[in-house]
C-alpha positions in Angstrom: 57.6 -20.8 -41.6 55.0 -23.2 -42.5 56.4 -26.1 -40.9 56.1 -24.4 -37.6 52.8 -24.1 -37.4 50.4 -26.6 -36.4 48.3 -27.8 -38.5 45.1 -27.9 -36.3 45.8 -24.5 -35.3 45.1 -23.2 -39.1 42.2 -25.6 -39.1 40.3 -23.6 -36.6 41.6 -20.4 -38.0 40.2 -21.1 -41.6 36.9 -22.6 -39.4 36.7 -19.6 -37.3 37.0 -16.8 -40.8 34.2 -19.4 -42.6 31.9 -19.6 -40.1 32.2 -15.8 -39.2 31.6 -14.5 -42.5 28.2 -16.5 -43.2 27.6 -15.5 -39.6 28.3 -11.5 -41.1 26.5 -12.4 -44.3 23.5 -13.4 -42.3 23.5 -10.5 -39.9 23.9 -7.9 -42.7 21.1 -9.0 -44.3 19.3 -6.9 -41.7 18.7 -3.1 -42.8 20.0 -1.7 -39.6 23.3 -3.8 -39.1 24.0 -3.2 -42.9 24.0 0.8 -42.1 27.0 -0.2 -39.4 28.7 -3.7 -40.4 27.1 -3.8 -44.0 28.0 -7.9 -45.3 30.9 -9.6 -47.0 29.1 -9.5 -50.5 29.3 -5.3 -50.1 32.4 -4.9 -48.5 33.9 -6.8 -51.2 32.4 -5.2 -54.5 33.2 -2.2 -52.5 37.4 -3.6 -52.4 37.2 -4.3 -55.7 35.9 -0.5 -56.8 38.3 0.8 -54.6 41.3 -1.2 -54.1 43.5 1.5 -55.7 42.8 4.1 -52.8 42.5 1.4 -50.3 46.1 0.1 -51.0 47.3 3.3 -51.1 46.1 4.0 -47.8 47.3 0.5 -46.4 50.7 1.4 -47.7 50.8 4.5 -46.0 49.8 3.2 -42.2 52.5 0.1 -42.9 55.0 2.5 -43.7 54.2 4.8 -40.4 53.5 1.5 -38.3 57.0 -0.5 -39.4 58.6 3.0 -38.8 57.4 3.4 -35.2 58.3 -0.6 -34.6 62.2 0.8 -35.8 62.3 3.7 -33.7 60.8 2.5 -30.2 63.6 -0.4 -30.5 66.3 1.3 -32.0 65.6 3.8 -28.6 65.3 1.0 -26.4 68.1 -0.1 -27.1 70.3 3.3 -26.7 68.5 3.4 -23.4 69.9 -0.6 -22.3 72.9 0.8 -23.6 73.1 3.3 -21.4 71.6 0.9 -18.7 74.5 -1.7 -19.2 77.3 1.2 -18.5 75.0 2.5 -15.5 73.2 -0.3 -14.1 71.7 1.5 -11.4 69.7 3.2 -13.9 67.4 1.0 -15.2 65.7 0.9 -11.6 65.2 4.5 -12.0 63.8 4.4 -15.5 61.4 1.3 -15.2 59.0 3.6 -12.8 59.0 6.7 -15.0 58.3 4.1 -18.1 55.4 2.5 -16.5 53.8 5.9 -15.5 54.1 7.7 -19.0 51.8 4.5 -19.9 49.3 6.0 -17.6 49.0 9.2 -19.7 45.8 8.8 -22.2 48.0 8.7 -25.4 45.1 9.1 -28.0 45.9 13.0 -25.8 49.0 13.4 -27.3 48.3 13.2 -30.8 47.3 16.3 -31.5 50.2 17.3 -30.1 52.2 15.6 -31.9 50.6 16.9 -35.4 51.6 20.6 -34.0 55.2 19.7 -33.4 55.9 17.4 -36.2 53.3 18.5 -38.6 50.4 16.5 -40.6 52.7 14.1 -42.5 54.4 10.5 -41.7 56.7 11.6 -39.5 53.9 13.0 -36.8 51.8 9.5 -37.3 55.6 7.1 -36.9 55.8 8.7 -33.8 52.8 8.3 -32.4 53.4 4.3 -33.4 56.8 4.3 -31.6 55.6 6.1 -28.6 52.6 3.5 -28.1 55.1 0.3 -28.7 58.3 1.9 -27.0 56.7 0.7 -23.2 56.6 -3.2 -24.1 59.4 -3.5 -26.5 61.4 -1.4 -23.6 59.8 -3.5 -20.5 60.4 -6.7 -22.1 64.4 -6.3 -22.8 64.9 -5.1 -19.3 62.8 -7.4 -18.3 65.1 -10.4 -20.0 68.6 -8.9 -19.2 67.2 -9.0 -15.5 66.5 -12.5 -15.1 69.8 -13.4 -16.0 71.2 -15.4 -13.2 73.9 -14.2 -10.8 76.4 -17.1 -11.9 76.6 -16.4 -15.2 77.4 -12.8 -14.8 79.9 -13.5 -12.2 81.6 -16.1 -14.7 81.4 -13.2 -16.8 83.3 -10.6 -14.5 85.8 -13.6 -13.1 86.7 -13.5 -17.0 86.8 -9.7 -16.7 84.4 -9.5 -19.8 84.0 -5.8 -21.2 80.5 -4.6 -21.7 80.7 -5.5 -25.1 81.3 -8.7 -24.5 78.6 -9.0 -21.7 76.3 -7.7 -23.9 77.0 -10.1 -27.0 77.4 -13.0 -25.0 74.8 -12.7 -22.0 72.6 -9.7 -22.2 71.2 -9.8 -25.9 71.3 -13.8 -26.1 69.8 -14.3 -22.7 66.8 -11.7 -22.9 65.9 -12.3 -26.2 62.9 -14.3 -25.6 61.5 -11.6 -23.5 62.4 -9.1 -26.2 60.8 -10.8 -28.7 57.4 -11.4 -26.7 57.4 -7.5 -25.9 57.9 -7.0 -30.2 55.2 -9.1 -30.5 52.9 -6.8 -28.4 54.5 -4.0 -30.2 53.7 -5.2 -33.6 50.1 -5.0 -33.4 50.3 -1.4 -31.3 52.6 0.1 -34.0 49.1 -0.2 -36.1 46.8 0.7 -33.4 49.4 4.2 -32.7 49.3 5.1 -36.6 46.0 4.9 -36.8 44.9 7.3 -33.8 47.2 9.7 -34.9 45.6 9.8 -38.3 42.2 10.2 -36.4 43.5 13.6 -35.7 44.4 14.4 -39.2 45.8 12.8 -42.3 45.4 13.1 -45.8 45.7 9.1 -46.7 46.0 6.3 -44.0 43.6 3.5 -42.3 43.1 5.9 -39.5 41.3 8.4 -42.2 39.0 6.0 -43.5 38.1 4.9 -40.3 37.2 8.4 -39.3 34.9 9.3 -42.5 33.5 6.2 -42.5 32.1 7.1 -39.4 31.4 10.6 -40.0 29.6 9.8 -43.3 28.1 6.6 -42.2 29.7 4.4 -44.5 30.1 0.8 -43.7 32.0 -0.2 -46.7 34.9 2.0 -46.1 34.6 0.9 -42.5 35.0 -2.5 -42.6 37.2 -2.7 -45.7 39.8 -0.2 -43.6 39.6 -2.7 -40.5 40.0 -5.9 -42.2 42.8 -4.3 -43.7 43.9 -2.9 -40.3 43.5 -6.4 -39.6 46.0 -8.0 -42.4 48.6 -5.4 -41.1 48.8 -6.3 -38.1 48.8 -9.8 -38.5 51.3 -9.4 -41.1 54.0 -7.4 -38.9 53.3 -10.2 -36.1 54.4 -12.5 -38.2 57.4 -11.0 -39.2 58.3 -11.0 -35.7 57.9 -14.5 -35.7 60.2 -15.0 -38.7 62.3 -13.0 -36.9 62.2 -14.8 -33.9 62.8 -18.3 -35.6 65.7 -16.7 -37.4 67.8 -15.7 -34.1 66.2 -17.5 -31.8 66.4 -21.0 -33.0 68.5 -22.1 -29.7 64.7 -22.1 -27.6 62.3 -22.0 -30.1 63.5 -25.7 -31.1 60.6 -28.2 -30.9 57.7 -25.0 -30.4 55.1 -24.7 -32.7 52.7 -21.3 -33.3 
């Protein structure tokens, strides 16, 4: 993985993280910023006191977020399934995607915590409603920029669906899949943690809430860094992914 990534480009990552914690260390030193942002000296005797719960509570919102990632794809694709049998029907379910996106989703969550109760499964499907709409977009997306000629190779052949799909469909959209995981993989997190806004007993989302209610900066910005790490860690398994079964265009591309 580390050969892909250019080395300038983790230059100015590792410049970016130094120069914005003594920018945080400086600005904390202030008595009003520390009652919101506190400093990197705080938050950090504040892991180390708490790492057990904090862990615990990162565990929980990776499990609900990599969950949701799971679900929204495994239903997109049943839906392209459906799609590549019907084609017809994917211009009909495009619109009716892109205005469920208009909906306020944070409105749902409660919701969701009456239908499928306080636990995991209420916050995973939060996650996979949120991701669904670019994972979804972004394979239909793909198998629609296929070009005529190679789909009318395919039906000269007389190639099943099956065969369409293995050799065309999933090959040929796969970049724009991937792109639309990518968004996905940092809205899994964002999903999780709303719907634990609206009641959890462990997750990010919780911490995030009492911090605020309590007025505790600590617990605030340890929860968002860590927010942070997740999502940054689930992007990059998407990249591993990517480079794994997509080697035949990400040849010579760097992150």
């Amino acid at each position: 993985m580390i050969r892909f990534i250019k080395s300038q480009n983790v230059r100015s990552v590792a410049l970016f993280l130094v120069g914005g914690d003594f920018l945080w260390q400086a600005i904390g030193t202030n008595a009003r910023a520390a009652l919101l942002i506190s400093s990197p000296s705080r938050v950090c005797r504040y892991f180390i006191s708490n790492q057990g719960d904090l862990i615990d509570d990162l565990a929980q919102t990776s499990i609900e977020a990599l969950l949701g990632i799971i679900l929204a794809t495994t239903i997109s694709f049943a839906i392209m399934l459906v799609c590549f049998y019907w084609p017809r029907l994917l211009a009909t379910i495009l619109p009716v995607t892109a205005l469920s996106q208009v909906i306020p989703l944070i409105t749902l969550a409660p919701l969701f915590i009456l239908l499928f109760g306080i636990g995991t499964l209420s916050k995973l499907m939060m996650a996979a409603l949120i991701c669904f709409f670019p994972i979804f977009v972004g394979f239909a997306a793909g198998v629609r920029q296929i070009s005529d000629e190679v789909l009318t190779v395919l039906y000269v052949y007389g190639a099943t669906v099956w065969q369409r799909i293995r050799w065309a469909y999933l090959p040929q959209s796969l970049p724009h899949l991937m792109a639309g995981l990518k968004v996905a993989s940092t809205l899994a997190v964002i999903g999780a943690i709303v719907a634990e806004f609206n009641g959890a007993d462990i997750g990010l989302g919780k911490n995030l809430f009492l911090a605020a209610k309590k007025l505790e900066p600590e617990l605030m910005m340890s929860s968002l860094i860590l927010s942070s790490v997740l999502g940054g860690a689930l992007f990059a398994g998407t990249v591993v992914i990517e480079w794994s079964f997509g080697k035949w265009y990400m040849k010579g591309k760097t992150i």
